[in-house]
Chimera marker file (.cmm) of the C-alpha trace (Angstrom):
<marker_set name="trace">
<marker id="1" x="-3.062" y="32.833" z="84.924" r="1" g="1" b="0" radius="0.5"/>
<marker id="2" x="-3.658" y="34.407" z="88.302" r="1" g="1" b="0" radius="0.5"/>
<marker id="3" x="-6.613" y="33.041" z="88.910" r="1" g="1" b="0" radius="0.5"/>
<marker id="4" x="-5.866" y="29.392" z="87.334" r="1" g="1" b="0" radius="0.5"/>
<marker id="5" x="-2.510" y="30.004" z="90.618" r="1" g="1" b="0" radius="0.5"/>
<marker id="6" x="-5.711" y="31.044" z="93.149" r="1" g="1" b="0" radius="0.5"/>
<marker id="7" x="-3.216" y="34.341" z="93.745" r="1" g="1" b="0" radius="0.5"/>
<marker id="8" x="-6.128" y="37.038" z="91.553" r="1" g="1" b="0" radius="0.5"/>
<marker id="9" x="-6.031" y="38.760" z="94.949" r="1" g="1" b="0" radius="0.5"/>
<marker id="10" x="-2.647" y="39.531" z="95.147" r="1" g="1" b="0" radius="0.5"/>
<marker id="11" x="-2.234" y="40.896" z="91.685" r="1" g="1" b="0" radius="0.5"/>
<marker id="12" x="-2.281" y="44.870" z="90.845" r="1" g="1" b="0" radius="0.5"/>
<marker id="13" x="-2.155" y="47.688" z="88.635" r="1" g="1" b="0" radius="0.5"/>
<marker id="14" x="-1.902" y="50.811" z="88.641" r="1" g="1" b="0" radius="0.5"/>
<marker id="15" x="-1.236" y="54.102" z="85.974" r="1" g="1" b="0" radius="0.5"/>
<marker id="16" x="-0.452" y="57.291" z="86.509" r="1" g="1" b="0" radius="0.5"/>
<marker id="17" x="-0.279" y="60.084" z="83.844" r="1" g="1" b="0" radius="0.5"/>
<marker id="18" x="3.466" y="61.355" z="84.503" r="1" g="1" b="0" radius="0.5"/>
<marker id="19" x="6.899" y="61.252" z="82.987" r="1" g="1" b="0" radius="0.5"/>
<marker id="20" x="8.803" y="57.758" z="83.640" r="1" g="1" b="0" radius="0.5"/>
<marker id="21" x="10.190" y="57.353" z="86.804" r="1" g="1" b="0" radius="0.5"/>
<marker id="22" x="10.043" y="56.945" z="90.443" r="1" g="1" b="0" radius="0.5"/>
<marker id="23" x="6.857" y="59.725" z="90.793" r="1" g="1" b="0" radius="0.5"/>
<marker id="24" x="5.427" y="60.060" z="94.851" r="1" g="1" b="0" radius="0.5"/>
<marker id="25" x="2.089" y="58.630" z="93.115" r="1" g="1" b="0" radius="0.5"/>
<marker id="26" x="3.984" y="55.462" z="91.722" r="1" g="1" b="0" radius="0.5"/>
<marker id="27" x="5.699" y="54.858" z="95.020" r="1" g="1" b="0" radius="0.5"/>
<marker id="28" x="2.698" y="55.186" z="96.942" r="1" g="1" b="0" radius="0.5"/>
<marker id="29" x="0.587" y="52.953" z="94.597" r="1" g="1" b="0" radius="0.5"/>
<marker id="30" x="3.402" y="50.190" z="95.621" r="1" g="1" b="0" radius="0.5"/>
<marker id="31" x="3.552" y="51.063" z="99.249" r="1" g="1" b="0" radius="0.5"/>
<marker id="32" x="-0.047" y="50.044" z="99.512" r="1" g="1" b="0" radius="0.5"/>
<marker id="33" x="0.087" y="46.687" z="97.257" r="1" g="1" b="0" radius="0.5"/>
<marker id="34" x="3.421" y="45.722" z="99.213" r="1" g="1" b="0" radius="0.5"/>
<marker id="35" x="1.168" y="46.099" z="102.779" r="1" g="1" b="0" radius="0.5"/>
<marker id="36" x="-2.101" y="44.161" z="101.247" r="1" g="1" b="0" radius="0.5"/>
<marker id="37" x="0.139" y="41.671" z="99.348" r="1" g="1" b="0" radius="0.5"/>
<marker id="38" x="3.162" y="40.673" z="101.864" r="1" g="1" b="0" radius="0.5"/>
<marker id="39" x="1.391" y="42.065" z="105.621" r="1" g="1" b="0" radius="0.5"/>
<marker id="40" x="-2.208" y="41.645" z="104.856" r="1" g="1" b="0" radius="0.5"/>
<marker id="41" x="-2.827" y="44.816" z="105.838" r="1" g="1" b="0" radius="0.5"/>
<marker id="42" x="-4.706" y="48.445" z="104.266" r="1" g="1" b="0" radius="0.5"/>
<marker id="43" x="-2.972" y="51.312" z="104.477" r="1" g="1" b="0" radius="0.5"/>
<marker id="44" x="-3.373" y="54.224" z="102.231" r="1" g="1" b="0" radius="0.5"/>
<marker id="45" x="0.656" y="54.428" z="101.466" r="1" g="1" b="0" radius="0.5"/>
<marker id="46" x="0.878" y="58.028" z="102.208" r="1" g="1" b="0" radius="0.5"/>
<marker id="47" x="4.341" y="59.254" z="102.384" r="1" g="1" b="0" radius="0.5"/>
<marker id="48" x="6.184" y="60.800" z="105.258" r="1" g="1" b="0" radius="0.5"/>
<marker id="49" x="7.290" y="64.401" z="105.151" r="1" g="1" b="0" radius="0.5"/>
<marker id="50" x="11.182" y="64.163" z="104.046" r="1" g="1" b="0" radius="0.5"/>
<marker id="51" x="13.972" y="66.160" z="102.753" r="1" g="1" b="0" radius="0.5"/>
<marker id="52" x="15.179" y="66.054" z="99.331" r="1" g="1" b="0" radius="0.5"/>
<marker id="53" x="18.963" y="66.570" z="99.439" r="1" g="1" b="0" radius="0.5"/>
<marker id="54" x="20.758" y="67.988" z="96.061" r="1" g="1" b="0" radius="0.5"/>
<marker id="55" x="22.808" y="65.782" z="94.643" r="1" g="1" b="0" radius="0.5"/>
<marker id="56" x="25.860" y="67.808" z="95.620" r="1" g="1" b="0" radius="0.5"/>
<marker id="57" x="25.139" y="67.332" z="99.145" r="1" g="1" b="0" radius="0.5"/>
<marker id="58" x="25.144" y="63.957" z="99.093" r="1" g="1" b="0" radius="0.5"/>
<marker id="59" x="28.863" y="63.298" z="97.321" r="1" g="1" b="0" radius="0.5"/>
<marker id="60" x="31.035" y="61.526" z="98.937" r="1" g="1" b="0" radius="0.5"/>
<marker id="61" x="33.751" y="62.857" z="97.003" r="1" g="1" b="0" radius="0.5"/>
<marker id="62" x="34.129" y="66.782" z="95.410" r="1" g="1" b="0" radius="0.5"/>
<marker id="63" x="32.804" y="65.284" z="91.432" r="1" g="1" b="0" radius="0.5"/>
<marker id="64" x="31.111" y="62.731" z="92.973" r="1" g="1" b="0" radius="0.5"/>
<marker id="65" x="33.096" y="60.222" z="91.518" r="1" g="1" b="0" radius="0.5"/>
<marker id="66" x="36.243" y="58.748" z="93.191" r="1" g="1" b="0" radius="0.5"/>
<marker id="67" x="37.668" y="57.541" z="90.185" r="1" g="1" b="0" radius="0.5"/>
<marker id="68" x="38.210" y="61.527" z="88.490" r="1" g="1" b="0" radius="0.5"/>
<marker id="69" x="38.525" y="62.928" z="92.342" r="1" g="1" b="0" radius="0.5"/>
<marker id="70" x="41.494" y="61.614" z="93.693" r="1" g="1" b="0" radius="0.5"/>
<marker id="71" x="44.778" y="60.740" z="91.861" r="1" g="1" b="0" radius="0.5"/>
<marker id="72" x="45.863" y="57.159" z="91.358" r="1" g="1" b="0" radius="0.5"/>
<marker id="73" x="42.199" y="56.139" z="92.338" r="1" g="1" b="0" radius="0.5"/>
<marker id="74" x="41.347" y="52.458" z="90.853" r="1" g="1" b="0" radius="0.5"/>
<marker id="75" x="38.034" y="51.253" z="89.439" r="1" g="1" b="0" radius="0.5"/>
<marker id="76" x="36.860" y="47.822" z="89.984" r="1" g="1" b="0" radius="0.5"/>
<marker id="77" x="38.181" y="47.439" z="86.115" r="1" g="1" b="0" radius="0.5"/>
<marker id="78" x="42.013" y="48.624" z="86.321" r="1" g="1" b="0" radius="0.5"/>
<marker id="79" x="42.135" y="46.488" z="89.926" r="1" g="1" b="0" radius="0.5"/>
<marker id="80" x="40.577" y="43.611" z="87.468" r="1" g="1" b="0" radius="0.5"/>
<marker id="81" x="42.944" y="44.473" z="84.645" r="1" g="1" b="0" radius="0.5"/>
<marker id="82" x="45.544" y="44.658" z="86.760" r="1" g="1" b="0" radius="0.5"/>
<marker id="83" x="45.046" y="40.978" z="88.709" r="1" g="1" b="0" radius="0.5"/>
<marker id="84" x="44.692" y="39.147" z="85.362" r="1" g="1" b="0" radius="0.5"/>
<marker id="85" x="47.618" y="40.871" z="84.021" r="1" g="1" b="0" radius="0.5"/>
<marker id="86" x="49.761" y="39.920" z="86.811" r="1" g="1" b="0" radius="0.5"/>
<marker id="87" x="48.026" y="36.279" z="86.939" r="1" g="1" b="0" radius="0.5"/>
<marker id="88" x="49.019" y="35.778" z="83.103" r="1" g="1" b="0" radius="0.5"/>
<marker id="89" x="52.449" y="36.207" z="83.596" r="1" g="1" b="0" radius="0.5"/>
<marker id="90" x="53.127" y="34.670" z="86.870" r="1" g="1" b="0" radius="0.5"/>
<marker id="91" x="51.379" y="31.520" z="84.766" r="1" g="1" b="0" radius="0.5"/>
<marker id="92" x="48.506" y="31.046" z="87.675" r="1" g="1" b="0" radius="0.5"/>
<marker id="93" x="45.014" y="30.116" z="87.066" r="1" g="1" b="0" radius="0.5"/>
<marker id="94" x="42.772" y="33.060" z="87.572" r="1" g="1" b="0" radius="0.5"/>
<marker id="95" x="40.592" y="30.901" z="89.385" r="1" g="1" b="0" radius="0.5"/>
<marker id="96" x="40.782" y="27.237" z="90.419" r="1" g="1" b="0" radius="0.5"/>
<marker id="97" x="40.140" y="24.948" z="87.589" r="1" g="1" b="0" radius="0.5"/>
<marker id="98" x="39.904" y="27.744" z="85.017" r="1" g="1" b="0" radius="0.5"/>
<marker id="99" x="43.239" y="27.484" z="83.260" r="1" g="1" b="0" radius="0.5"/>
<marker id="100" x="43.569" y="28.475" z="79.375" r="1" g="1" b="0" radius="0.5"/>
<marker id="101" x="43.594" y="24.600" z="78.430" r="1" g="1" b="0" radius="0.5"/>
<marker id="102" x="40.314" y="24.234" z="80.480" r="1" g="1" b="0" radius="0.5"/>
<marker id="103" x="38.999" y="26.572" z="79.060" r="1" g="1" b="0" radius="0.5"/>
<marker id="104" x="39.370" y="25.681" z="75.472" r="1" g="1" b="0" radius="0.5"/>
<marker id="105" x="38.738" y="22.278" z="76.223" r="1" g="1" b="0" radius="0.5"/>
<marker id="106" x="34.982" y="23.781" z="77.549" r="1" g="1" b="0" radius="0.5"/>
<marker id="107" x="34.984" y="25.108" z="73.649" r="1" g="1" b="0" radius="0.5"/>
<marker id="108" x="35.796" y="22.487" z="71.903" r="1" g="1" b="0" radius="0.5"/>
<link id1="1" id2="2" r="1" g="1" b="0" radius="0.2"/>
<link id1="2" id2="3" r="1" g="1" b="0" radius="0.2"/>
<link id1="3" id2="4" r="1" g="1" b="0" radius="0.2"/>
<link id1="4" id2="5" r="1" g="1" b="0" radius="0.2"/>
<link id1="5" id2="6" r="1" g="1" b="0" radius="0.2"/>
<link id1="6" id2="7" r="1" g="1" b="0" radius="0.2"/>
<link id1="7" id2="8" r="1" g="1" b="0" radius="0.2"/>
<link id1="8" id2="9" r="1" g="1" b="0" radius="0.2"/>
<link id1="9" id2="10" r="1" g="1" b="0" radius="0.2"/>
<link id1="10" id2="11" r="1" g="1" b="0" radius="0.2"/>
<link id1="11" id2="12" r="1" g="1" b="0" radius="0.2"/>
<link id1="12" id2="13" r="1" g="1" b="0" radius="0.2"/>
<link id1="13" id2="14" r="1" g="1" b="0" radius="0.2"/>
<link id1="14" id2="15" r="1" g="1" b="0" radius="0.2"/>
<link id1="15" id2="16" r="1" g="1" b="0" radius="0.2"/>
<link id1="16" id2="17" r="1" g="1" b="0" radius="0.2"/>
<link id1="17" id2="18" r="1" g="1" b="0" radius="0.2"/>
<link id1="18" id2="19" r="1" g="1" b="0" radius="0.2"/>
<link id1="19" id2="20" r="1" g="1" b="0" radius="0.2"/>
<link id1="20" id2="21" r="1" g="1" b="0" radius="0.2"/>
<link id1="21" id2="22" r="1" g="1" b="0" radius="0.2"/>
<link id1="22" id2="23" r="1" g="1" b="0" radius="0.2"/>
<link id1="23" id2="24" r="1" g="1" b="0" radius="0.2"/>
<link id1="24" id2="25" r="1" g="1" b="0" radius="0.2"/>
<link id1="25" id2="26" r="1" g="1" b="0" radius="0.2"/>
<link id1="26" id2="27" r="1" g="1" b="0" radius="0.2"/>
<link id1="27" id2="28" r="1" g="1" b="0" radius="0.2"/>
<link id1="28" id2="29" r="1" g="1" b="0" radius="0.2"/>
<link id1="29" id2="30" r="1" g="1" b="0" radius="0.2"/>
<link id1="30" id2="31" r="1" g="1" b="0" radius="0.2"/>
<link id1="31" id2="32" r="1" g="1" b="0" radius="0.2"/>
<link id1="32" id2="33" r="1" g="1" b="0" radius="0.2"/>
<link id1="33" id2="34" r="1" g="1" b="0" radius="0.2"/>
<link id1="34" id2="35" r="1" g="1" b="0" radius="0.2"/>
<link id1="35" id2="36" r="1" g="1" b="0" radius="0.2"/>
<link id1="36" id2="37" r="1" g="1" b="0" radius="0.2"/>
<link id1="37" id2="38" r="1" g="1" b="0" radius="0.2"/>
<link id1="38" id2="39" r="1" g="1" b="0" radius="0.2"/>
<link id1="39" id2="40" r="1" g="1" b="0" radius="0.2"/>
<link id1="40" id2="41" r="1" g="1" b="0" radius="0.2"/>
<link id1="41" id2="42" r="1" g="1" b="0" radius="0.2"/>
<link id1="42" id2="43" r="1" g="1" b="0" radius="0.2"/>
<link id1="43" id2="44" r="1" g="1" b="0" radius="0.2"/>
<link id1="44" id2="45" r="1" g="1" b="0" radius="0.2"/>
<link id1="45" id2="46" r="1" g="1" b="0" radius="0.2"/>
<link id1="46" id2="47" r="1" g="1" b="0" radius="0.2"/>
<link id1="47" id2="48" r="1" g="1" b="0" radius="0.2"/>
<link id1="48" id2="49" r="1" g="1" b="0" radius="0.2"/>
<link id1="49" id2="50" r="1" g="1" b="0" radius="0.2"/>
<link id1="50" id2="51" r="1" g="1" b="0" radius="0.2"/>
<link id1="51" id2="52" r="1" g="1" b="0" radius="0.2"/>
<link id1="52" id2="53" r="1" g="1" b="0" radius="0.2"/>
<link id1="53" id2="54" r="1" g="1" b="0" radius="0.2"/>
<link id1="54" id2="55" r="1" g="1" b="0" radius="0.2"/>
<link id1="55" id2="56" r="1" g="1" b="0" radius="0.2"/>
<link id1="56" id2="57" r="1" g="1" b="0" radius="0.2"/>
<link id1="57" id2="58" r="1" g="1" b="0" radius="0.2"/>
<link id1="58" id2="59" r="1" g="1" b="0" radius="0.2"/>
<link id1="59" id2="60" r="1" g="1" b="0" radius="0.2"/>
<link id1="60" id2="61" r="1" g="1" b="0" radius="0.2"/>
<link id1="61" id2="62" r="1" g="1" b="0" radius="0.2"/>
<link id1="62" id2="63" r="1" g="1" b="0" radius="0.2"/>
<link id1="63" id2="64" r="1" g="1" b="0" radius="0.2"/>
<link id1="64" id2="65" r="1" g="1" b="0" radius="0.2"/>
<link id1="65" id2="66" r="1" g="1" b="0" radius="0.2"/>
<link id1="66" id2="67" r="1" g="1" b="0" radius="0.2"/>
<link id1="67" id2="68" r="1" g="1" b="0" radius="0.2"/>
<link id1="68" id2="69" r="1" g="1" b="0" radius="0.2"/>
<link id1="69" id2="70" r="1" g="1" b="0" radius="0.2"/>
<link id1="70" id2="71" r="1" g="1" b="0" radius="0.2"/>
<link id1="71" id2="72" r="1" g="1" b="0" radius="0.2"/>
<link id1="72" id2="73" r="1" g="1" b="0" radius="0.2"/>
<link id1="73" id2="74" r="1" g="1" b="0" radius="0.2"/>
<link id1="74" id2="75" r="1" g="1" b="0" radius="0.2"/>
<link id1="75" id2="76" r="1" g="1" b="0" radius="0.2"/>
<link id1="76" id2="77" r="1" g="1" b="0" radius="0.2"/>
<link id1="77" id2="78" r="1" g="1" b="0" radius="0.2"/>
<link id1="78" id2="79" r="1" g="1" b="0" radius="0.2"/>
<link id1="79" id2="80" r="1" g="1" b="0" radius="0.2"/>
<link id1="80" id2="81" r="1" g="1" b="0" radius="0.2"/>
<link id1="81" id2="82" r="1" g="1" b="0" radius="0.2"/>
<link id1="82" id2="83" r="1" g="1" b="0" radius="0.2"/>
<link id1="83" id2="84" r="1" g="1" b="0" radius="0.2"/>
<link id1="84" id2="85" r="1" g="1" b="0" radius="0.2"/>
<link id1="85" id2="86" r="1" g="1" b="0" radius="0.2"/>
<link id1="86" id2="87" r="1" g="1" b="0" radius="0.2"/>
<link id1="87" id2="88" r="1" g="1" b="0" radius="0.2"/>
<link id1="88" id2="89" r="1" g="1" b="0" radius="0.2"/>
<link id1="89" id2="90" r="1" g="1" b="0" radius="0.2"/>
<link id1="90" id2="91" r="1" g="1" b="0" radius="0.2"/>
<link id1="91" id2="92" r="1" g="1" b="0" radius="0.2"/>
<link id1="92" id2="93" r="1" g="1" b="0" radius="0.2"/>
<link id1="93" id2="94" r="1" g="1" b="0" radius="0.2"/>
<link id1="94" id2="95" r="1" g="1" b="0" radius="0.2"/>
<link id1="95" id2="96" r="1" g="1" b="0" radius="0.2"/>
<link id1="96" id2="97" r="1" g="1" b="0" radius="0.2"/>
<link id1="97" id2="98" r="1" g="1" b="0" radius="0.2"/>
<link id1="98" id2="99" r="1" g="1" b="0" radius="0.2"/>
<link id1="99" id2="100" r="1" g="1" b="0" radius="0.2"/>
<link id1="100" id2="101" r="1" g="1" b="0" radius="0.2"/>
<link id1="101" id2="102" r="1" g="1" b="0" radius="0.2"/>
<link id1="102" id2="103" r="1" g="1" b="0" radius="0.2"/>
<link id1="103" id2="104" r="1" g="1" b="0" radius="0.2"/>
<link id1="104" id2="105" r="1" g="1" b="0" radius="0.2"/>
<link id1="105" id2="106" r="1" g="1" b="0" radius="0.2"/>
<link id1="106" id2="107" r="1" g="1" b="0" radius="0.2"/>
<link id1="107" id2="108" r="1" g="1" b="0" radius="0.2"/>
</marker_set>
């Protein structure tokens, strides 16, 4: 199909005997097909020296998760729960044009 598009050239593969994931050889691999296939350029996708952080380090919050650090936090879902809930009984739309008869008039 590649070569029926004219784009054989820009095409790659590339295998590495590791566990799945994210591996230095896997990223380097795609380092060099991004330069050939979007600069048009060789480089030999060696990585820069960098520190890996732990995990803790990088938190934002003391469990990492907002939601279970601080009290009263909301998730996208209770703020969701929450606007529908209060849409429903104030009888709005929850979004222009999207009231219950137009919906079930889109399943009928």
């Amino acid at each position: 199909m590649f070569d029926i598009l004219g784009v054989s050239d820009r095409v790659g593969y590339f295998e590495f005997d590791d566990t799945h994931g994210w591996s230095q050889p896997r990223r380097e691999a795609t380092y060099r097909w991004f330069a050939k296939s979007l600069q048009d350029r060789q480089d030999d996708g060696k990585e820069l020296e960098f520190t890996v952080h732990p995990p803790k380090d990088l938190q934002s919050s003391e469990t990492g998760q907002v939601a279970t650090t601080f009290r009263n936090a909301q998730t996208v879902q209770s703020i969701n729960a929450a606007l529908a809930e209060s849409s429903t009984r104030s009888g709005q739309e929850r979004m222009p044009g999207t009231s219950r008869s137009s919906c079930r008039r889109g399943w009928e």
